[in-house]
C-alpha positions as CSV (number, residue, x, y, z in Angstrom):
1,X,0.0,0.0,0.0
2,X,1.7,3.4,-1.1
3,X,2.3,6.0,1.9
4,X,0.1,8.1,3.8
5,X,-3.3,6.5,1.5
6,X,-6.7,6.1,3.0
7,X,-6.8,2.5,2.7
8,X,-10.8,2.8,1.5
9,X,-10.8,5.7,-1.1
10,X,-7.0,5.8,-1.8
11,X,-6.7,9.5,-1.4
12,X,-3.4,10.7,0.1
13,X,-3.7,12.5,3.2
14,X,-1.5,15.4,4.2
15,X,2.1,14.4,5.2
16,X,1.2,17.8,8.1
17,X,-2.3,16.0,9.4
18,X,-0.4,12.3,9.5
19,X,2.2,14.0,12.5
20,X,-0.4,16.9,14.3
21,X,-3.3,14.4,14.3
22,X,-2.0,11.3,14.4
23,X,-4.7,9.8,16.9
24,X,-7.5,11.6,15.2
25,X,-6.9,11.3,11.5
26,X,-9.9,11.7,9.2
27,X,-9.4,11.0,5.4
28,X,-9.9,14.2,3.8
29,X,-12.2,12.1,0.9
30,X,-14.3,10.0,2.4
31,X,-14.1,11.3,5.7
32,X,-13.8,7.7,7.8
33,X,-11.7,8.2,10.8
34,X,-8.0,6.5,10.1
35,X,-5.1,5.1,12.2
36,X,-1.2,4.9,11.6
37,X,-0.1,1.3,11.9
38,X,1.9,0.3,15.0
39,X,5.1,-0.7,12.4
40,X,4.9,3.1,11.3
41,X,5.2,4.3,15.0
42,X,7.6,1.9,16.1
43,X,9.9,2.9,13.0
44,X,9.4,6.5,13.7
45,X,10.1,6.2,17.5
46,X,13.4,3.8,17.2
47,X,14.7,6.3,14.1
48,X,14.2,9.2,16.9
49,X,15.8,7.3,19.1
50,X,19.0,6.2,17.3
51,X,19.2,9.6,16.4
52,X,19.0,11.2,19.7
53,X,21.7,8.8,21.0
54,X,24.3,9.7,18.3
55,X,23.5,13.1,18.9
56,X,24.1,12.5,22.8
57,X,27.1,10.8,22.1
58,X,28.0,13.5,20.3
59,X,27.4,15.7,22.2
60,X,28.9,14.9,25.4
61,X,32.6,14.8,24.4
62,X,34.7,15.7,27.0
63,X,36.1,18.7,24.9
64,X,32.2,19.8,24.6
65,X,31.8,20.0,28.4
66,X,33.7,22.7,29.5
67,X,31.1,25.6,30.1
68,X,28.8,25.9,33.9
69,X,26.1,23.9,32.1
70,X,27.6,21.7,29.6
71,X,26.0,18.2,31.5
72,X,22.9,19.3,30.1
73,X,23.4,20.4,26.8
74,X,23.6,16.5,25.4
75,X,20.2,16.1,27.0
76,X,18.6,19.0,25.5
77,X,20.2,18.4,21.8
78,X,19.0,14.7,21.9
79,X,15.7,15.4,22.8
80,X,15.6,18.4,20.1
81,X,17.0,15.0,17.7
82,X,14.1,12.6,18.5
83,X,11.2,16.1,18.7
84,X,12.8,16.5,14.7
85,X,13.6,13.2,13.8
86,X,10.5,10.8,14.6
87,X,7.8,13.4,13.0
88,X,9.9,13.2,9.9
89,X,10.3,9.4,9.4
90,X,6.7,9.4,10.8
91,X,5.6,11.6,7.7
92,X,8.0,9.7,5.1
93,X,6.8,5.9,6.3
94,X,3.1,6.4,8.2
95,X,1.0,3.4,7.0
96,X,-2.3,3.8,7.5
97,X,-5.5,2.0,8.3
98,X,-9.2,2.0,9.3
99,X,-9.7,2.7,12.9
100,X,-11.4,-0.2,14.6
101,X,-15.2,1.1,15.4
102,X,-14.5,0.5,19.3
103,X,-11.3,2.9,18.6
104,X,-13.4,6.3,18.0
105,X,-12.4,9.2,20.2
106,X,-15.5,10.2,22.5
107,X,-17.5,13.4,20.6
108,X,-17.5,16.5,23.0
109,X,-21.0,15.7,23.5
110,X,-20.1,12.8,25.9
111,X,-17.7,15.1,27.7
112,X,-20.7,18.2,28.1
113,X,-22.6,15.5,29.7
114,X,-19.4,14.4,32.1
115,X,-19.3,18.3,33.3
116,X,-22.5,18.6,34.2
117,X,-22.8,16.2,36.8
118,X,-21.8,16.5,40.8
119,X,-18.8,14.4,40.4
120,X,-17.1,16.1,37.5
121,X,-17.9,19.6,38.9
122,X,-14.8,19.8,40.9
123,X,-13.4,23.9,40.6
């Protein structure tokens, strides 16, 4: 199945909607609601990962670490690496699928009724 394809009208869905919305994508065509295969996260997330540990490594040369706050520069670049990299290989590799009818995010109608009651109304 090519990338990023509604797997029921075959209409290719924004590479941008795939990484903001990626737990409430809706094909833009036929409008189902759609989910990015587990292998497309777990590729994403191990990519990120990888990267962020070369950057690390990298990163915390002792030559790098001579200013006040250089043991936490490493972490912050290798977090900044997996924040860049995993939305990218998520956009270049997401898979996606029907979501699973029991799978649909609650509407905000079920959450109106939720506030309204004498538990929820906690302020």
């Amino acid at each position: 199945m090519a990338v990023r394809k509604c797997p029921s009208c075959l209409t290719t869905v924004p590479a941008g909607s795939v990484v903001a919305f990626s737990n409430d994508i809706e094909c833009p065509g036929c409008k189902q609601p759609l989910e990015i295969s587990p292998l497309s996260r777990n590729i994403a997330v191990i990519a990120g990962l990888v990267a962020a540990a070369g950057v690390y490594h990298w990163a915390a040369r002792p030559e790098a670490s001579d200013s006040l706050l250089g043991w936490v520069l490493p972490i912050v670049y290798a977090f900044l690496a997996l924040s860049v990299v995993a939305p990218l290989v998520l956009m270049a590799t997401a898979d996606l699928r029907l979501k699973a009818a029991g799978d649909v995010a609650p509407t905000g109608h079920a959450d109106a009724e939720v506030s309204h009651s004498p538990a929820g109304a906690h302020h």
